[in-house]
C-alpha positions as CSV (number, residue, x, y, z in Angstrom):
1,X,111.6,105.3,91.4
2,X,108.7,107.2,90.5
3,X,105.5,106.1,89.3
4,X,102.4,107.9,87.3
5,X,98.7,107.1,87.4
6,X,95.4,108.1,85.4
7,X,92.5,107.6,84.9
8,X,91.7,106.0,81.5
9,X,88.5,105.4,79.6
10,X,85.7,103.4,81.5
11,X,86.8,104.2,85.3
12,X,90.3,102.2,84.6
13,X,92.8,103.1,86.6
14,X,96.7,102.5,84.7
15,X,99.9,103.8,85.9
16,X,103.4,104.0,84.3
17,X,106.1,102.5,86.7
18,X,109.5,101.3,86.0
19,X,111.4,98.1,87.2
20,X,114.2,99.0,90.4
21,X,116.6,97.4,91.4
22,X,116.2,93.9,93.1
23,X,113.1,93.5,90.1
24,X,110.6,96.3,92.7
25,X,107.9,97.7,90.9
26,X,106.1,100.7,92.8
27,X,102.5,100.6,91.8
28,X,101.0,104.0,91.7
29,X,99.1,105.3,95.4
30,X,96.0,106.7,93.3
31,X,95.5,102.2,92.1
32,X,97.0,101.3,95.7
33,X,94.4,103.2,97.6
34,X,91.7,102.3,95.0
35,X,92.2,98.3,95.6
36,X,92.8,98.8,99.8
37,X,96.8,98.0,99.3
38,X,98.6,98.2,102.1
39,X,102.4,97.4,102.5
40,X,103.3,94.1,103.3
41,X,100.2,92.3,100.7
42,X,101.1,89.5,98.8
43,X,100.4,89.2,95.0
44,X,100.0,86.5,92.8
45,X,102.5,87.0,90.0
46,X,101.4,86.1,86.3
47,X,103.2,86.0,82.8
48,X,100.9,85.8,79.8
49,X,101.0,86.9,76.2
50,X,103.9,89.5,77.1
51,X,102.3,90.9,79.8
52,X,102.9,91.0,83.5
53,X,99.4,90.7,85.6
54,X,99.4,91.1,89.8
55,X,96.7,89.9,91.3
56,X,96.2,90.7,94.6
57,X,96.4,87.5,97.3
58,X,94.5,88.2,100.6
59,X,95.5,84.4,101.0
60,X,93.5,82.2,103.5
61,X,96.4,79.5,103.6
62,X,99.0,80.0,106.2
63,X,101.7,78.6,104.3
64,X,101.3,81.1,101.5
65,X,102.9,83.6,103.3
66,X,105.7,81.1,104.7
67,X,108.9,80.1,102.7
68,X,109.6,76.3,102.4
69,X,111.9,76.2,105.0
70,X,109.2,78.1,107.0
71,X,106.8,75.5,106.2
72,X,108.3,72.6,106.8
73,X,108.6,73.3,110.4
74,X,105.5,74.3,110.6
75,X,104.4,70.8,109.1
76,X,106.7,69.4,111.4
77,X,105.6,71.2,114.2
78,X,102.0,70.1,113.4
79,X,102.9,66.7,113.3
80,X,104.6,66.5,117.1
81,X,101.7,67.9,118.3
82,X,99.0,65.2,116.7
83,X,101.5,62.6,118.3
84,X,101.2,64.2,121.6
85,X,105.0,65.6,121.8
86,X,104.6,69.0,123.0
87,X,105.3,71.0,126.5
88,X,102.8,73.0,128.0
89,X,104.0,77.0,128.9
90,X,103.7,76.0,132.8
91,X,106.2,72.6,131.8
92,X,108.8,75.5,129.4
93,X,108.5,78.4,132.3
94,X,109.9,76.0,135.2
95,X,112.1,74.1,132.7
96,X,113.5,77.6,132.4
97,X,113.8,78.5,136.0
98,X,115.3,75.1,136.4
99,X,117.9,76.3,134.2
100,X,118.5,79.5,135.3
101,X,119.2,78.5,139.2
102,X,122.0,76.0,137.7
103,X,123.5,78.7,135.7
104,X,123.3,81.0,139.2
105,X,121.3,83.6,137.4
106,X,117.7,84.7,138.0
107,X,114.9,84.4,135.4
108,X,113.5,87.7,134.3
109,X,109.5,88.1,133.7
Protein backbone atom coordinates (compact mmCIF):
# COMPACT_ATOMS: atom_id res chain seq x y z
CA UNK A 1 0.00 0.00 0.00
CA UNK A 2 1.46 3.11 -1.05
CA UNK A 3 0.54 6.53 -0.10
CA UNK A 4 1.27 10.22 -1.61
CA UNK A 5 1.50 13.54 0.13
CA UNK A 6 1.65 17.41 -0.85
CA UNK A 7 1.69 20.28 0.05
CA UNK A 8 -1.54 22.20 -0.80
CA UNK A 9 -2.54 25.88 -0.72
CA UNK A 10 -2.16 27.63 2.81
CA UNK A 11 0.68 25.21 4.36
CA UNK A 12 -2.05 22.13 4.24
CA UNK A 13 -0.61 19.11 4.18
CA UNK A 14 -3.07 16.16 2.07
CA UNK A 15 -2.04 12.80 0.99
CA UNK A 16 -3.78 10.21 -1.28
CA UNK A 17 -3.88 6.70 0.49
CA UNK A 18 -5.93 3.80 -0.25
CA UNK A 19 -7.89 1.39 2.16
CA UNK A 20 -5.83 -2.33 2.76
CA UNK A 21 -6.86 -5.01 3.79
CA UNK A 22 -8.26 -5.48 7.45
CA UNK A 23 -9.83 -1.57 6.65
CA UNK A 24 -5.52 -0.08 7.23
CA UNK A 25 -5.09 3.21 5.92
CA UNK A 26 -1.32 4.28 5.72
CA UNK A 27 -1.14 8.03 6.29
CA UNK A 28 1.54 9.62 4.38
CA UNK A 29 5.34 10.10 6.53
CA UNK A 30 5.65 13.83 5.12
CA UNK A 31 1.71 14.44 7.57
CA UNK A 32 3.00 11.69 10.09
CA UNK A 33 6.21 13.47 10.85
CA UNK A 34 4.48 16.88 10.65
CA UNK A 35 1.84 15.94 13.59
CA UNK A 36 4.85 13.83 15.82
CA UNK A 37 3.01 10.33 14.79
CA UNK A 38 4.58 7.56 15.95
CA UNK A 39 3.37 3.88 15.56
CA UNK A 40 1.33 2.60 18.06
CA UNK A 41 -0.96 6.33 18.55
CA UNK A 42 -4.46 6.04 18.94
CA UNK A 43 -7.03 8.14 16.81
CA UNK A 44 -10.29 9.13 17.28
CA UNK A 45 -12.27 7.91 14.35
CA UNK A 46 -15.13 10.30 12.84
CA UNK A 47 -17.84 9.97 10.02
CA UNK A 48 -19.40 13.20 8.88
CA UNK A 49 -20.96 14.48 5.68
CA UNK A 50 -19.15 11.67 3.69
CA UNK A 51 -15.97 12.21 4.99
CA UNK A 52 -13.67 10.25 7.24
CA UNK A 53 -11.71 12.64 9.85
CA UNK A 54 -8.74 11.07 12.36
CA UNK A 55 -8.06 12.97 15.09
CA UNK A 56 -5.20 12.18 16.84
CA UNK A 57 -5.84 10.84 20.76
CA UNK A 58 -2.77 11.35 23.05
CA UNK A 59 -5.51 10.12 25.64
CA UNK A 60 -5.05 10.86 29.36
CA UNK A 61 -7.62 7.98 30.41
CA UNK A 62 -6.13 4.67 30.87
CA UNK A 63 -8.98 2.83 29.76
CA UNK A 64 -8.88 4.38 26.34
CA UNK A 65 -6.22 2.30 25.29
CA UNK A 66 -7.76 -0.95 27.03
CA UNK A 67 -10.54 -3.16 25.44
CA UNK A 68 -13.66 -3.88 27.65
CA UNK A 69 -12.49 -7.05 28.70
CA UNK A 70 -9.24 -5.20 29.62
CA UNK A 71 -11.12 -2.84 31.59
CA UNK A 72 -13.19 -4.55 33.42
CA UNK A 73 -10.41 -6.23 35.28
CA UNK A 74 -8.85 -3.37 35.68
CA UNK A 75 -12.16 -1.99 37.38
CA UNK A 76 -12.19 -5.05 39.20
CA UNK A 77 -8.78 -5.02 40.14
CA UNK A 78 -9.33 -1.46 41.49
CA UNK A 79 -12.10 -2.42 43.47
CA UNK A 80 -10.17 -5.37 45.57
CA UNK A 81 -7.69 -3.13 46.36
CA UNK A 82 -10.14 -0.20 47.92
CA UNK A 83 -11.55 -3.25 50.07
CA UNK A 84 -8.17 -4.08 51.18
CA UNK A 85 -7.88 -7.55 49.17
CA UNK A 86 -4.57 -7.48 47.80
CA UNK A 87 -0.94 -9.32 48.59
CA UNK A 88 2.01 -7.52 48.91
CA UNK A 89 5.30 -8.70 46.48
CA UNK A 90 7.16 -9.93 49.76
CA UNK A 91 3.46 -12.09 50.69
CA UNK A 92 3.44 -13.38 46.30
CA UNK A 93 7.51 -14.11 46.33
CA UNK A 94 7.36 -16.61 49.45
CA UNK A 95 3.79 -17.77 48.39
CA UNK A 96 5.86 -18.76 45.39
CA UNK A 97 8.80 -20.39 47.01
CA UNK A 98 6.24 -22.10 49.15
CA UNK A 99 5.17 -23.59 46.08
CA UNK A 100 8.04 -24.40 44.43
CA UNK A 101 9.65 -26.52 47.49
CA UNK A 102 6.29 -28.73 47.32
CA UNK A 103 6.60 -29.25 43.70
CA UNK A 104 10.63 -30.21 44.48
CA UNK A 105 11.78 -27.55 42.15
CA UNK A 106 13.76 -24.37 42.97
CA UNK A 107 12.52 -20.87 42.26
CA UNK A 108 14.47 -18.96 39.69
CA UNK A 109 15.29 -15.00 40.38
Amino acid sequence: MKARSSSGKGGVLAGISRLGQKRRVVIPKQICESLGLQEGDYFKVLAKGGTVILEPGKSEDPDAALNPREAAAVRRGESQLRRGLYVTLEQLEDNLDHKACQAGGKRVS
